[in-house]
C-alpha positions as CSV (number, residue, x, y, z in Angstrom):
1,X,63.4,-6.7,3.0
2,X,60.3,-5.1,2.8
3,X,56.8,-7.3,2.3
4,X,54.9,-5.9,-0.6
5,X,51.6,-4.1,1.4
6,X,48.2,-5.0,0.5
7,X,48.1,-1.4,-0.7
8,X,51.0,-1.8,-3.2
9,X,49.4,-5.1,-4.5
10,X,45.6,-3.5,-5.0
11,X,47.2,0.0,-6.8
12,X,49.2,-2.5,-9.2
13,X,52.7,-2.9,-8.8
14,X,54.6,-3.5,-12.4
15,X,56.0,-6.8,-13.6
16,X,58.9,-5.4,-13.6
17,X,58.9,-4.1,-10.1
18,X,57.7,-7.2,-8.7
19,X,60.4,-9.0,-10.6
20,X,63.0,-7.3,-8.6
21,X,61.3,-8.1,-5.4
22,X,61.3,-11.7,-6.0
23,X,64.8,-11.6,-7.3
24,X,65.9,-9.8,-3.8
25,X,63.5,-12.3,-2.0
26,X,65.6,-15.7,-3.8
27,X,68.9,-13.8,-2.8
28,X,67.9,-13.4,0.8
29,X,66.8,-17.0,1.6
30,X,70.2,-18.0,-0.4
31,X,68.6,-19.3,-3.6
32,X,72.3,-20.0,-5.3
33,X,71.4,-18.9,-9.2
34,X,68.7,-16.8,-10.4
35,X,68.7,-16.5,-14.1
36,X,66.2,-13.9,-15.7
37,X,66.6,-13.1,-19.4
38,X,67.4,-9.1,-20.0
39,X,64.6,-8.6,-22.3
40,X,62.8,-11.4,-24.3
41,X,64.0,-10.1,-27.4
42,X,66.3,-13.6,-27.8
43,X,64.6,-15.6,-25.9
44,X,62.4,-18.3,-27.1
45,X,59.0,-17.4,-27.0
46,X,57.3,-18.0,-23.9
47,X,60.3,-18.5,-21.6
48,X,59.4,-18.2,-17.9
49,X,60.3,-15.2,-16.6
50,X,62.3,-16.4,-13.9
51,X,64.6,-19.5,-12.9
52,X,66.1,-20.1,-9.7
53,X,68.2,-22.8,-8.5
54,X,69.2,-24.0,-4.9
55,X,69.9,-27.7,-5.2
56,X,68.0,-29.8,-5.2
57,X,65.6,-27.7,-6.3
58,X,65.0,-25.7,-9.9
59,X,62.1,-23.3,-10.3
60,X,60.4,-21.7,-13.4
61,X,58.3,-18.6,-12.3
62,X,56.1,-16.6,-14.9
63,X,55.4,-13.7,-13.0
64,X,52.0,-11.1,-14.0
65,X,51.1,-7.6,-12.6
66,X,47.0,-8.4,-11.1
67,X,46.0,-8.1,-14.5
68,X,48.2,-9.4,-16.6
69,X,47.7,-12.4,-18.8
70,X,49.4,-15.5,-19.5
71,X,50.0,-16.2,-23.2
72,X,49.8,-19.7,-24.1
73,X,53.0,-19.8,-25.4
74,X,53.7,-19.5,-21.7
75,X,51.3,-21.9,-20.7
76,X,52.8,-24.5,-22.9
77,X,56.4,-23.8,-21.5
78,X,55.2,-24.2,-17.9
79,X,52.9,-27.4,-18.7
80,X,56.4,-29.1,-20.5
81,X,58.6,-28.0,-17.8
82,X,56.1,-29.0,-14.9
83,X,55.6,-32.5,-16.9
84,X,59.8,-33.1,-17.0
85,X,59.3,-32.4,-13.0
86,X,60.7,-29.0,-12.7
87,X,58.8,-26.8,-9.8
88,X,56.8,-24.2,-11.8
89,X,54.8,-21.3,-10.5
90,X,52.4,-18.6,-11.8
91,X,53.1,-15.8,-9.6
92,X,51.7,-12.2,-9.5
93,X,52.1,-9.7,-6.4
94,X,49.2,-10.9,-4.4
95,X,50.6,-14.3,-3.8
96,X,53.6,-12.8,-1.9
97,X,52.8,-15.0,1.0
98,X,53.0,-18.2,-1.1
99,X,56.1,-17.1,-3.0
100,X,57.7,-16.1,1.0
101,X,56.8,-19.9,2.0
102,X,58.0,-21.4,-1.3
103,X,61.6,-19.5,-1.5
104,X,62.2,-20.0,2.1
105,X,61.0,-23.9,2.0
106,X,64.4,-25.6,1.8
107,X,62.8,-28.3,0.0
């Protein structure tokens, strides 16, 4: 799998691109579900973009290009989730490292 180069990340890589990288990455190191919604036409506002599952962990990942925002419907989503103990994660391109360590940690 290829690393996403400093270059990539400072030119702006797009949501969606990055999306597929980090759906590739949680298939590599054997993360057993990875449920992203098609578009967020029926889902409920503020949904986080990603959720993977390798028991015993779940994660909910809104994932941003460099410049995108988080909404705050977003913000409330991650903040409930976080609060019921689910692993959540603001990701955007530039913390590839982080999100490397994190989907390869096995726990």
């Amino acid at each position: 799998m290829k690393t996403l180069s400093p270059e990539a990340m400072r030119l702006g890589i797009s949501e969606r691109h990055f999306q597929q990288r980090v759906v590739e990455l949680g298939k590599l190191f054997g993360w057993r579900r990875i449920y992203h919604p098609w578009t967020s036409l029926h889902s409920a506002s503020g949904w986080p973009d990603l959720t993977l599952c390798k028991p015993p962990r779940l994660i909910c990942a809104e994932l941003k290009s460099e410049r995108g925002r988080f909404t705050p419907a977003q913000e409330g989503w991650l903040n409930d989730l976080a609060a019921c103990g689910v692993e959540v994660h603001r990701w955007r391109p530039s913390d590839w490292p982080t999100i490397v360590d994190v989907l390869r940690a096995d726990t």
